[in-house]
C-alpha positions in Angstrom: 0.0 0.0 0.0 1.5 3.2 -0.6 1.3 6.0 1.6 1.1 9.2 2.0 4.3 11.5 2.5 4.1 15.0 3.5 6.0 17.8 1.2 9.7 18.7 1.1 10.6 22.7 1.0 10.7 22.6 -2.9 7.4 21.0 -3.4 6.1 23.0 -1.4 7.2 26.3 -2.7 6.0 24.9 -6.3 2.5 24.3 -4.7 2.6 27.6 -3.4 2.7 29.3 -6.8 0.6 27.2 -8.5 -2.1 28.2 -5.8 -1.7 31.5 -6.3 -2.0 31.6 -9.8 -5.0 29.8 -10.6 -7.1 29.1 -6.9 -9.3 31.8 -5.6 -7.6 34.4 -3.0 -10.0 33.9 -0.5 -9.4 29.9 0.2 -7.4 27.7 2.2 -5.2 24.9 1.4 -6.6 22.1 3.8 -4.4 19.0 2.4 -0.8 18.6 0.7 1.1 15.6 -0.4 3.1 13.4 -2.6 2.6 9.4 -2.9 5.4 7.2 -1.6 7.1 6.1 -4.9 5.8 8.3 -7.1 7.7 12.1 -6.1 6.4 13.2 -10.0 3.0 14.8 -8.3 1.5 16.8 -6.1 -2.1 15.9 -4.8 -3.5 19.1 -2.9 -7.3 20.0 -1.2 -8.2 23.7 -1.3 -10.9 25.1 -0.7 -13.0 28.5 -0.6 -16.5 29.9 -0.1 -17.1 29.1 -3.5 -15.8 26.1 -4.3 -13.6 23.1 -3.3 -10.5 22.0 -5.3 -8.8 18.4 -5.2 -6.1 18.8 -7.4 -2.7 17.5 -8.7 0.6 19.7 -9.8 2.4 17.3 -11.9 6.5 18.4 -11.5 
């Protein structure tokens, strides 16, 4: 089973712009991670008044 593995300081700054460029101002990143074997993706949860976003930064 793979498992979840939380974000290194580069992924993390790459989620960061990503969010900031295409999610809404107003909402809040709830979830961030990467699958154990697979360091080619991020999978993220935001989410804002209007609307809730699961999606994936492929880097």
């Amino acid at each position: 089973m793979k498992m979840k593995k939380p974000l290194n300081p580069i992924q993390t700054v790459l989620l960061k712009k990503h969010i900031k460029k295409f999610e809404e101002k107003d909402g809040v990143l709830t979830e961030a991670f990467t699958i154990d074997g697979d360091a080619g993706m991020i999978l993220y949860r935001f989410v804002s008044p209007n609307k809730t976003v699961k999606g994936v930064v492929f880097i």
